[in-house]
C-alpha positions as CSV (number, residue, x, y, z in Angstrom):
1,X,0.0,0.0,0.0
2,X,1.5,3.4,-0.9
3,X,1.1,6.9,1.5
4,X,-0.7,9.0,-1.0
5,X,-3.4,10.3,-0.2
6,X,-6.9,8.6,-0.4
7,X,-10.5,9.4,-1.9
8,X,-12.9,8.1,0.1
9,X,-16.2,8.0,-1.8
10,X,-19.5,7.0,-1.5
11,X,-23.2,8.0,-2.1
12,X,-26.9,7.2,-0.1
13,X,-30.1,7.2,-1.7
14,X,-33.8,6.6,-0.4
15,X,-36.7,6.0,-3.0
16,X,-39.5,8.4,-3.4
17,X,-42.7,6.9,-0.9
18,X,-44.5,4.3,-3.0
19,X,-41.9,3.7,-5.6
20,X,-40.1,0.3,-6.0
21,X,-36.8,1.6,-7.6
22,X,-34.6,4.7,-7.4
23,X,-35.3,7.6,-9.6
24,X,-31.4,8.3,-9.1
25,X,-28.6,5.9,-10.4
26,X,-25.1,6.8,-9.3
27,X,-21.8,4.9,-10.3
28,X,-18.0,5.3,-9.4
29,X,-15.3,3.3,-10.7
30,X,-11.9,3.4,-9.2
31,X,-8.6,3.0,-11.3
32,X,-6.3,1.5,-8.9
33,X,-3.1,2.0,-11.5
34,X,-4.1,5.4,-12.1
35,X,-4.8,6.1,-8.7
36,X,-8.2,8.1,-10.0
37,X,-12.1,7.8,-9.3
38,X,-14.9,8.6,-11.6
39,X,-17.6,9.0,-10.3
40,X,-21.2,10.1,-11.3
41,X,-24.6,10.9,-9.8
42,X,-27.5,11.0,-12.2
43,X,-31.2,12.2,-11.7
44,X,-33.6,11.2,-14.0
45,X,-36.9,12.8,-14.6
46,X,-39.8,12.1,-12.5
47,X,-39.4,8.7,-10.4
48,X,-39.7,5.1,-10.9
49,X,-38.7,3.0,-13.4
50,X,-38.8,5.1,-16.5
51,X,-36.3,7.9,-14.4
52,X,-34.5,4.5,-13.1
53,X,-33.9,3.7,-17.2
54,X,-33.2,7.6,-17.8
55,X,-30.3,8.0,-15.1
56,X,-29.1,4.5,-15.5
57,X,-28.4,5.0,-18.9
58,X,-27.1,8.5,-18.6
59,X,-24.6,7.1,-15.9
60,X,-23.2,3.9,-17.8
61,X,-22.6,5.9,-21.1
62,X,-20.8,9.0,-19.1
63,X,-18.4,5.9,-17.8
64,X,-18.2,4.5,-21.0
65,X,-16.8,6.7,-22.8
66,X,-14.3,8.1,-19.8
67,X,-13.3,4.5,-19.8
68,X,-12.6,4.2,-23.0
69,X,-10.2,7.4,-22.9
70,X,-12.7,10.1,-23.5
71,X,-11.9,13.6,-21.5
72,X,-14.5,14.3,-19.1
73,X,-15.7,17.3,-21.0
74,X,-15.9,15.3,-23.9
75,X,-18.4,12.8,-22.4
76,X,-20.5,14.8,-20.6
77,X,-20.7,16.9,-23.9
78,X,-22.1,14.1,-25.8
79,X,-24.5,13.0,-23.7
80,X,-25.9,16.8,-23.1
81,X,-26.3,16.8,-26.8
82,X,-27.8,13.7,-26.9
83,X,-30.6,13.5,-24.7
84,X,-33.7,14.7,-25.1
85,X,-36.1,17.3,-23.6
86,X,-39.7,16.2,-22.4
87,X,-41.9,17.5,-24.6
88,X,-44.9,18.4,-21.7
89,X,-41.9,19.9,-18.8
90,X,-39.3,21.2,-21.5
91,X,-36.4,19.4,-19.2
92,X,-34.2,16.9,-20.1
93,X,-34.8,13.8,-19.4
94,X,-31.8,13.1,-16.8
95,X,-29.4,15.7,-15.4
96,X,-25.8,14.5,-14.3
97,X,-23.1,15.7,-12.3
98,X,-19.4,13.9,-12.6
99,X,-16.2,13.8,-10.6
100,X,-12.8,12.7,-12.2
101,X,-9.9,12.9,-9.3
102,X,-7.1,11.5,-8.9
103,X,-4.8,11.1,-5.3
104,X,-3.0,14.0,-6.1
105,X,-6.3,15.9,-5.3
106,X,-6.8,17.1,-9.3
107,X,-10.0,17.4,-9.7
108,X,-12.6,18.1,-12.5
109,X,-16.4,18.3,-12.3
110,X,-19.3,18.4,-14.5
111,X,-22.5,19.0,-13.9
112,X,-25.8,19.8,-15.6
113,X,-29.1,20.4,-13.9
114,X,-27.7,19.0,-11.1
115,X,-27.7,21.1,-7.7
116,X,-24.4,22.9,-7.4
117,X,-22.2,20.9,-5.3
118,X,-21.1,22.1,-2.1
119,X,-16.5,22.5,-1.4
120,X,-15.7,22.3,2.1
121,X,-12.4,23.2,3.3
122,X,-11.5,23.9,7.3
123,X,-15.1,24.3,8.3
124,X,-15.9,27.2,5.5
125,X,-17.3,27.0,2.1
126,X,-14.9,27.5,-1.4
127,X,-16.8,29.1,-4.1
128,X,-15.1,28.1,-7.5
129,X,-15.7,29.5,-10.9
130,X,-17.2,27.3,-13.6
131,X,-16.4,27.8,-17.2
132,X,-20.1,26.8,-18.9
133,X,-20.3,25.2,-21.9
134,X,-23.8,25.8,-23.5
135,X,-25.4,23.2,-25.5
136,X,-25.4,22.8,-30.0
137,X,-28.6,21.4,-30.0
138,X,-30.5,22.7,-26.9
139,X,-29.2,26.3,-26.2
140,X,-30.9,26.6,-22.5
141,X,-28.9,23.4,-21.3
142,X,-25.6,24.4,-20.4
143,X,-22.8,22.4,-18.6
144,X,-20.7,23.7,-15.9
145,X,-17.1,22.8,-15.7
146,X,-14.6,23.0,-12.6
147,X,-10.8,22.5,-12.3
148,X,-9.8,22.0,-9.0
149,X,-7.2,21.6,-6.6
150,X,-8.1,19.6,-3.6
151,X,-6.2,20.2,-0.6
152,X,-6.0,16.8,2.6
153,X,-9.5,16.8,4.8
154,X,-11.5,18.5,1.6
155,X,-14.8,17.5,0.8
156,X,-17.3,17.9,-2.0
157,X,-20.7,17.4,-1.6
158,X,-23.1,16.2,-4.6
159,X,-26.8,15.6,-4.4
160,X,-29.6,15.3,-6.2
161,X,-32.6,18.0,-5.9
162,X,-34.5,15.7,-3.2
163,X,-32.2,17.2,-1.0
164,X,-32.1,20.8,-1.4
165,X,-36.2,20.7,-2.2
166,X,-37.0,18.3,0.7
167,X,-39.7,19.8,2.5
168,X,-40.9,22.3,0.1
169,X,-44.1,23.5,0.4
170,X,-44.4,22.9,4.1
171,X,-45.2,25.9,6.7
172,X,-41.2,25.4,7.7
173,X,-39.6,25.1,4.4
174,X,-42.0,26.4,2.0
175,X,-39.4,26.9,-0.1
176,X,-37.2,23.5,0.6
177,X,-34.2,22.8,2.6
178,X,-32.4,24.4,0.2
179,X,-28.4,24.7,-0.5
180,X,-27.9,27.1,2.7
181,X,-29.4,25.0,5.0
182,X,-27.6,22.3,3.9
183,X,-24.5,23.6,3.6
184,X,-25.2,24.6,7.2
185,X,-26.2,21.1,8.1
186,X,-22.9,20.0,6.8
187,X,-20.7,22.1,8.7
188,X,-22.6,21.5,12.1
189,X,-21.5,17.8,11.3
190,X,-18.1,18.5,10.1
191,X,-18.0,20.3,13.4
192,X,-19.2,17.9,15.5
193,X,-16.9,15.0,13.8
194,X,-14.2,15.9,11.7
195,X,-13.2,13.1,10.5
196,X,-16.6,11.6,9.6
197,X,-16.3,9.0,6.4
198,X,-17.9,9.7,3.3
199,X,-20.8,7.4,4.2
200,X,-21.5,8.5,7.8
201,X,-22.2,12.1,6.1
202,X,-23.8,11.1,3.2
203,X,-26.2,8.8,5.2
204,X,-26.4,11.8,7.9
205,X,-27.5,14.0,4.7
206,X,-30.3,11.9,3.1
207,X,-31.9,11.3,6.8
208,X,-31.9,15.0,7.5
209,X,-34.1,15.7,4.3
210,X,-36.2,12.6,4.7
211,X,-37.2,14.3,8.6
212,X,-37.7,17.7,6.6
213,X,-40.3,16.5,4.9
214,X,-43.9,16.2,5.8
215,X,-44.5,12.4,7.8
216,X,-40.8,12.0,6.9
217,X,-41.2,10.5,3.8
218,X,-39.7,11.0,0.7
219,X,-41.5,13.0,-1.7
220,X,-39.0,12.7,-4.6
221,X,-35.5,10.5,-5.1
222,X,-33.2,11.3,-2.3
223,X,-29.1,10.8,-3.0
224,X,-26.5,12.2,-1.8
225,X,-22.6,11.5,-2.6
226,X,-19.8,12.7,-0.6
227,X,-15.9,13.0,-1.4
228,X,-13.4,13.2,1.2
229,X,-9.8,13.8,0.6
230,X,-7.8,12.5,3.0
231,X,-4.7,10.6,3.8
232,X,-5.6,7.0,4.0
233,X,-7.1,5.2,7.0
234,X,-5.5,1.3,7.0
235,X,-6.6,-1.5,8.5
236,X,-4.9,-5.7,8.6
237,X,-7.1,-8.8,9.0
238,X,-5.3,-11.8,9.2
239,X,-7.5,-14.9,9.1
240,X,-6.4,-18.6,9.2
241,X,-3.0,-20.0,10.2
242,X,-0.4,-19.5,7.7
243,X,0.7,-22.8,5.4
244,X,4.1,-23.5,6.5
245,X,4.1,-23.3,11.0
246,X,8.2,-22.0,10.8
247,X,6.8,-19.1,9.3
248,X,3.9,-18.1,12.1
249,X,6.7,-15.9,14.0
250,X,7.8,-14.2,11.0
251,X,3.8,-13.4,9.8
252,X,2.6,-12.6,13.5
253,X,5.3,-9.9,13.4
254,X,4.0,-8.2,10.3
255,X,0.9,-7.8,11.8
256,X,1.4,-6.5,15.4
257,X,3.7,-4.1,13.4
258,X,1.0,-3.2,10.7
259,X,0.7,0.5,11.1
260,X,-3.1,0.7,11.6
261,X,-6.2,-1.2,12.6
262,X,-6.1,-4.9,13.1
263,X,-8.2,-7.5,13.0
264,X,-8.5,-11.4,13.6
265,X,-10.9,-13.6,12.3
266,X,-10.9,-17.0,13.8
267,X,-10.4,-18.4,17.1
268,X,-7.2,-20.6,16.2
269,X,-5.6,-17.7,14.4
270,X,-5.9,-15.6,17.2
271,X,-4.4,-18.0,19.3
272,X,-1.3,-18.7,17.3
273,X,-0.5,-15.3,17.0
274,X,-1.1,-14.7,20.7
275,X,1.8,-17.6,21.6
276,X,3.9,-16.1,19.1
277,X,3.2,-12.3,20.6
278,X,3.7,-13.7,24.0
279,X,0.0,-12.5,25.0
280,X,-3.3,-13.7,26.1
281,X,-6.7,-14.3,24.3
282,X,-10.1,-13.3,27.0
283,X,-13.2,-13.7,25.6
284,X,-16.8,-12.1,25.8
285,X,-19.1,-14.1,28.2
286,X,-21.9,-12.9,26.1
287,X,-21.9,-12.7,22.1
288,X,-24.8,-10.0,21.5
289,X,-26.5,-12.2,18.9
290,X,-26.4,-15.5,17.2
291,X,-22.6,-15.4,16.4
292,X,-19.6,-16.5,18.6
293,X,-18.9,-13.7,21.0
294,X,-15.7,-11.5,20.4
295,X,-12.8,-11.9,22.0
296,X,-9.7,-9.3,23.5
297,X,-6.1,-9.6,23.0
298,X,-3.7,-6.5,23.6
299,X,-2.7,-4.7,20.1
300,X,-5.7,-5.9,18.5
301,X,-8.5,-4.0,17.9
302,X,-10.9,-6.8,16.8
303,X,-11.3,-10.5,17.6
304,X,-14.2,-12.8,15.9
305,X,-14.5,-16.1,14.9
306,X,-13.7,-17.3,11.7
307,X,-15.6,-18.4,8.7
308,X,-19.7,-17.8,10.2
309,X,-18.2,-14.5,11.2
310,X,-16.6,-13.3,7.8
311,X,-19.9,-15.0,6.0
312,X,-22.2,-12.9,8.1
313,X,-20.1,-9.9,7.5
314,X,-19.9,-10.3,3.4
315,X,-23.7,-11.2,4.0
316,X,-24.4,-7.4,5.7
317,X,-22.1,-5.4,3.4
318,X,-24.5,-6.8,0.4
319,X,-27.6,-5.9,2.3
320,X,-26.0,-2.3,3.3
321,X,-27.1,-2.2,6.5
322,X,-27.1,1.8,8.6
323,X,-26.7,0.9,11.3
324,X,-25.1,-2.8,11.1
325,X,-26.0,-5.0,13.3
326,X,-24.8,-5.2,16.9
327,X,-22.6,-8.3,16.3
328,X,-19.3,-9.7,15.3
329,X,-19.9,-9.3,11.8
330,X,-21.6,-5.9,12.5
331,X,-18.6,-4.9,14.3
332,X,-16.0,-6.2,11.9
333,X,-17.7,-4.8,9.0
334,X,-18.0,-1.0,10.2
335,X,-14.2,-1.4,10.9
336,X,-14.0,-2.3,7.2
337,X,-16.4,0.8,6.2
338,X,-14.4,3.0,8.4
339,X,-11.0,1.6,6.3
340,X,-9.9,3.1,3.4
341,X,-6.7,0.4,2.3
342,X,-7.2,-3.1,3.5
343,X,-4.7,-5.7,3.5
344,X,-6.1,-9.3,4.5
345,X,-3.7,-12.0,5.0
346,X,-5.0,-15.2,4.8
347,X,-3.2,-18.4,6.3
348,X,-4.1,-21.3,3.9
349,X,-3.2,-24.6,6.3
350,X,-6.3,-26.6,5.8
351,X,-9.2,-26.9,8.5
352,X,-10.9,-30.5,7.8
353,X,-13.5,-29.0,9.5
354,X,-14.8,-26.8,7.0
355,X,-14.7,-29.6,4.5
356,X,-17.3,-32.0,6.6
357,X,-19.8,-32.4,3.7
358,X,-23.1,-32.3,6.6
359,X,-21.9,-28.4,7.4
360,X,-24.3,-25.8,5.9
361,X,-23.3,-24.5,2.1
362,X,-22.8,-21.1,3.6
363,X,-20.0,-22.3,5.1
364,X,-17.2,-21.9,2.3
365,X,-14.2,-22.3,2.9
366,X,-11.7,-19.5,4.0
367,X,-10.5,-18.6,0.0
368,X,-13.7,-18.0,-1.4
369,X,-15.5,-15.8,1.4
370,X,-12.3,-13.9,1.3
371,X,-12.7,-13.3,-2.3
372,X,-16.4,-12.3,-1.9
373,X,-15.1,-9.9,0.8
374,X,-12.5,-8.7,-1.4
375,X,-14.9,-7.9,-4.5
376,X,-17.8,-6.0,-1.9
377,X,-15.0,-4.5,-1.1
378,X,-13.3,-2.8,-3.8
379,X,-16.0,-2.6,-6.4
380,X,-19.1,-1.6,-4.0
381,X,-17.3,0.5,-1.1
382,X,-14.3,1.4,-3.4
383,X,-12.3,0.6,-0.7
384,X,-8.6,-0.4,-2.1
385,X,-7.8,-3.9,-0.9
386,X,-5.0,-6.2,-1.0
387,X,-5.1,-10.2,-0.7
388,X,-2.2,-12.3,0.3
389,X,-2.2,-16.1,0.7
390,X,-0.1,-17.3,3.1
């Protein structure tokens, strides 16, 4: 894992009340040789399935055609060109905003219909000029583009207009939320944790304007996507004892050195490394739910058991759960949330146990929950991660 500095990305969206899809699509795609993230939050018009089709589409061909080498301000030109206008509300069909950055904090944005996004830096708002780049075809669409520099602990903000018009129309808000109240929002939370992840604010965010609204239910889509700029949070789990035994000294060192949070997954594990560490393993009396309880050992942060742990924890990073649940897995995937570059080591001596063909299917062995983890991991939470079979 290198030093530079990290972009910790992510984006939480609630449905409008009554519909059975999201009206908003938004995609990221991280370039781990690059060391860039695209990213793109899409609104398209009206809700349901037919604005589900609208900002899906929008958001796949914007990432298309980055991927395939196109600038930014190319892409987003094409597809401003290209789609339509309804013909009843004379908008267009989807509205977009797009982030290209890279860990040296470069970053350029594009949006179009979208509400402005929202630059914090040290608790204060940065106002940055936009060059705007009106439409050939439709001459009252017109993109806004930004070059920035990013500087460590900066954040952008992105949303969609659920969030700045939640609540419009009530006595309170009667014109919305709005972008000063939630920049003011924002800051109060930035405040009050400043070094709150990318999905603790974005989730903060899309609660805030679900409350604002009458019954607290959504009257429209609801996403919000956050960037944070930072220097990277690290975390080690090590899980199953390593192949060859004259190696568990060497291996155990590694990880008490490992230069951020640490984790153990499985009871033998943590016992080898606590003979080699010359320490002791306690364990909880009670668990806190159907799983094994945790257990303690000094210079770890995190103790579990080992494969019904790490299958329950794959199991709740599909399902998204806010908050997780109050359990081993719950616990060991919020470390893995509040991680930015993962390295999991993962001892490969066989357990006969796991290979008893009257066990449960769920329980798969060690290397293939591992690479579920790994995959949820990287290509859902964007999280950079690093596998090494030992």
């Amino acid at each position: 894992m290198t030093d530079s500095f990290f972009i910790d990305i992510d984006c939480i969206q609630e449905k409008k009340n009554g519909q059975n899809t999201f009206g908003d699509c938004f995609m990221s795609k991280r370039y781990p040789d690059e060391g860039r993230v695209i990213a793109v939050l899409s609104d398209g018009l009206g809700s349901g399935i037919k604005a589900n089709i609208l900002a899906n589409m929008t958001s796949t061909m914007i990432l298309k055609f980055i991927a395939e080498g196109t600038d930014v301000l190319k892409a987003t030109e094409v597809i401003m060109n290209s789609l339509p206008v309804c013909q009843v509300r004379k908008i267009s069909y989807a509205t977009f905003s797009v982030a290209d950055c890279n860990e040296n904090g470069q970053v350029k944005i594009v949006e179009e219909g979208n509400p402005d996004f929202i630059h914090i830096r040290n608790g204060q708002v940065i106002e940055n000029t936009a060059k705007i780049v009106t439409s050939k075809k439709f001459t009252n669409r017109h993109m806004h583009l930004y070059k920035i520099q990013l500087e460590p602990e900066d954040r952008l903000i992105f949303c969609s207009d659920g969030v700045t018009q939640a609540g419009m129309g009530s006595p309170e808000y009667k014109l919305g939320w709005r972008r000063e109240g939630l920049i003011e929002f924002l800051l109060k939370e930035i405040e009050h944790n400043k070094t709150v992840s990318s999905t603790h604010l974005a989730h903060a965010v899309v609660r805030e304007a679900e409350l604002k609204e009458p019954g607290h239910t959504a009257k429209d889509d609801i996403s919000c996507s956050v960037l944070y700029f930072r220097k990277p949070r690290k975390m080690m789990l090590f899980t199953g004892p390593p192949y060859y035994a004259e190696r568990d000294a060497e291996y155990a060192k590694i990880f008490d050195d490992f230069p951020g949070k640490k984790a153990i997954a499985g009871g033998t594990t943590a016992n080898l490394l606590a003979r080699e560490l010359g320490r002791t393993v306690t364990t909880e009396k009670f668990s806190g739910g159907s799983l094994p309880a945790c257990s303690h050992m000094e210079g770890v942060d995190l103790i579990t058991e080992g494969i019904l742990t790490l299958t329950k924890t794959v199991e709740y990073l599909l399902e998204g759960y806010s908050p997780m649940p109050d359990d081993a897995a719950g616990k060991l995937a919020n470390m893995f949330l509040d991680s930015d570059c993962i390295d999991i080591m993962v001892g490969t001596k066989l357990n006969q146990a796991h290979y008893d063909p009257d066990l449960p299917v769920e329980l798969a062995i060690r290397k293939n929950v591992v690479k579920q983890l790994e995959k949820i991991l990287s290509e859902r939470y964007i999280k950079k991660v690093h596998v090494q079979f030992i």
